[in-house]
N, C-alpha and C positions, 0 to 999 in steps of 0.2 A: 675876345670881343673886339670887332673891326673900331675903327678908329671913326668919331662919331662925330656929322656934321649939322648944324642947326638949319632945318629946312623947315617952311611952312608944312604942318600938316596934313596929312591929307583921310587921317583916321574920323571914320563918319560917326554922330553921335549915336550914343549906345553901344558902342563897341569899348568894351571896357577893358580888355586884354590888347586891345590896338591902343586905345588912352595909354594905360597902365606902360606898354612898350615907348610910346612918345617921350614919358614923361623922363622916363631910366635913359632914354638915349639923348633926351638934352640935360639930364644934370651929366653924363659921362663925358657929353662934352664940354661943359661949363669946369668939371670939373679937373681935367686935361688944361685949359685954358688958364682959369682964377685960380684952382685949387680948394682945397676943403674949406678954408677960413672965410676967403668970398664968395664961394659960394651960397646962393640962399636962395629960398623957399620962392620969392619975387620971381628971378630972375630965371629959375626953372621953369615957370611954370608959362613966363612969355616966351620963352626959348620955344615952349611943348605946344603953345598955340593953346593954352587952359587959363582960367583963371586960379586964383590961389586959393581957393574956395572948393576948385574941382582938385585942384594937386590934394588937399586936404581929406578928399573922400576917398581916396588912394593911401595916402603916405601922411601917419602924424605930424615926422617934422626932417630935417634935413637929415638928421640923423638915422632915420629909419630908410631914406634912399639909400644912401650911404652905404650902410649895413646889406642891401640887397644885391648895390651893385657888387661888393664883396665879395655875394656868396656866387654872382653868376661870375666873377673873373677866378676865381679859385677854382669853381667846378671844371672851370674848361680847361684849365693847366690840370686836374689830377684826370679828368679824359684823355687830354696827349699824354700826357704821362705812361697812362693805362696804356695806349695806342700806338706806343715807340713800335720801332723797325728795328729786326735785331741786331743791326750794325749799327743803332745809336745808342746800344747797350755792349759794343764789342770791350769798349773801354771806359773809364771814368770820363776821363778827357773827352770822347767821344760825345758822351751823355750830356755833358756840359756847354762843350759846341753847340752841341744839335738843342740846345734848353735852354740858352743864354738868350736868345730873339724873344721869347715868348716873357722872360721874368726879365728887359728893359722896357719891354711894351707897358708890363703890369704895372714898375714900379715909374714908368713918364707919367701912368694914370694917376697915380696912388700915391707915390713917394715915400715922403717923411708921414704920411696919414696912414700908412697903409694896416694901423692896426687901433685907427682911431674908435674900433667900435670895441675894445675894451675897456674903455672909460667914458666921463661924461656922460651926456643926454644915450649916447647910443648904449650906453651900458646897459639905461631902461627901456630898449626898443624890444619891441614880439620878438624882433628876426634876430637878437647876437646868439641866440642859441642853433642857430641855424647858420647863421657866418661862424661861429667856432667850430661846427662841425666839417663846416665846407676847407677851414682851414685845416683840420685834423685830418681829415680824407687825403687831401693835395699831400700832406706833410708825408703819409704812409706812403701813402703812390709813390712819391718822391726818395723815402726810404729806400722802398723794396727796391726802384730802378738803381740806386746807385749801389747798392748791397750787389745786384744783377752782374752790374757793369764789374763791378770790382772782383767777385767769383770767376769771372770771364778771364779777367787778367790772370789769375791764381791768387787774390789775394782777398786776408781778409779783412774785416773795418770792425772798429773797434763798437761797443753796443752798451755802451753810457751812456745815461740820460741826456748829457749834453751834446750827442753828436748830433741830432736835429735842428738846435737854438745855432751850435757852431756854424754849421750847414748854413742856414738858412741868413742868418748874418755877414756871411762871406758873399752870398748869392746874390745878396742883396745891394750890399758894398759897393759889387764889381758892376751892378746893372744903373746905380748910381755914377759910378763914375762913370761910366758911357755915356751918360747925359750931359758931362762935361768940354769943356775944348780942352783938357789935358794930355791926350792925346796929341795934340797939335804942337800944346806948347813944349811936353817933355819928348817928342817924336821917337814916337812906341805909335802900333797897330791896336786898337781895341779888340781884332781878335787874339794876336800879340799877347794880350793880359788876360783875354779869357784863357787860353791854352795854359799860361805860366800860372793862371790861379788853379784852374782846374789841378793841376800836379801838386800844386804846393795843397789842395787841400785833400786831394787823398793821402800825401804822407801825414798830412795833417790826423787823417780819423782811422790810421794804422796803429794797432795797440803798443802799445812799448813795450822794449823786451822782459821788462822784468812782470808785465802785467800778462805777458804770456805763459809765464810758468805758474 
């Protein structure tokens, strides 16, 4: 999802799928900006050029955007995913390179929230059943390419239930810290740490010898 700016709108009434678009693209950028906590129902809905009243015949509560925009930034990482070139499957490291831009994008969005729709109010939104799925999609896509990458090499990875939550916690970690000036101050290259992570987590999800026999 492009990086989203607050402009007067120019969606004519009755165009409910053009509303409906306004509305997702000023809380994305509200929520880029404030974040989840300040984020709110108000301040989306002057962003969107609606009152709260029209944001409301759209979206129960802040929670259910929330929940939406989710499912559309998760779909579109397990799309690339789907859509790799197969020299960014030559290697893990490769994979990780070429996937590291798209999961600091998500997590500038999203952050420390980025699984706020497993609890609280969004717990009881229509759509978490639909953001869990969108996450569980990305996650397999996400599987099979680094399963891909690492056959490629000759090697294989290990297939315990924790190598997903491992995965996805290191991915995450490393797209965090990029958002930092650590970099600067400990003078290392951000891609520098992507490349050093990437290696260290494929010996990471290589089985151990004695889990081999």
């Amino acid at each position: 999802m492009a990086d989203v700016q607050s402009e007067p709108t120019t969606t004519r009434w009755g165009d409910r799928v053009g509303r409906r678009r306004d509305i997702l693209r000023a809380a994305g950028d509200l929520l880029e900006r404030e974040g989840y906590d300040r984020m709110n129902v108000r301040a989306i809905a002057q962003s969107a050029g609606v009152s709260p009243a029209t944001l409301y015949a759209y979206f129960p509560n802040k929670g259910e955007i929330f929940a939406t925009l989710m499912v559309q930034r998760f779909s579109d990482l397990r799309l690339a995913l789907d859509q790799l070139a197969p020299d960014a499957l030559r290697s893990v490291e490769a994979l990780i390179v070429r996937l590291m831009p798209e999961l600091v994008d998500l997590y500038r969005h999203f952050g420390r929230h980025i699984h706020e729709w497993t609890r609280g109010e969004v717990e009881r939104s229509p759509t978490v059943a639909s953001t869990k799925q969108a996450f569980v999609d990305a996650t397999t896509s996400l599987e099979r390419a680094l399963r891909t990458a690492a056959s490629n090499e000759g090697i294989e990875l290990d297939r315990g239930p924790t190598v997903m939550p491992f995965v996805w916690s290191t991915l995450f970690g490393i797209a965090d810290h990029h958002g930092t000036n650590m970099p600067g101050t400990l003078g290392y290259k951000r891609d520098e740490l992507t490349r050093y992570a990437a290696r260290a987590l494929q010996r990471g999800l290589e089985p151990r010898a004695e889990e081999k026999t």
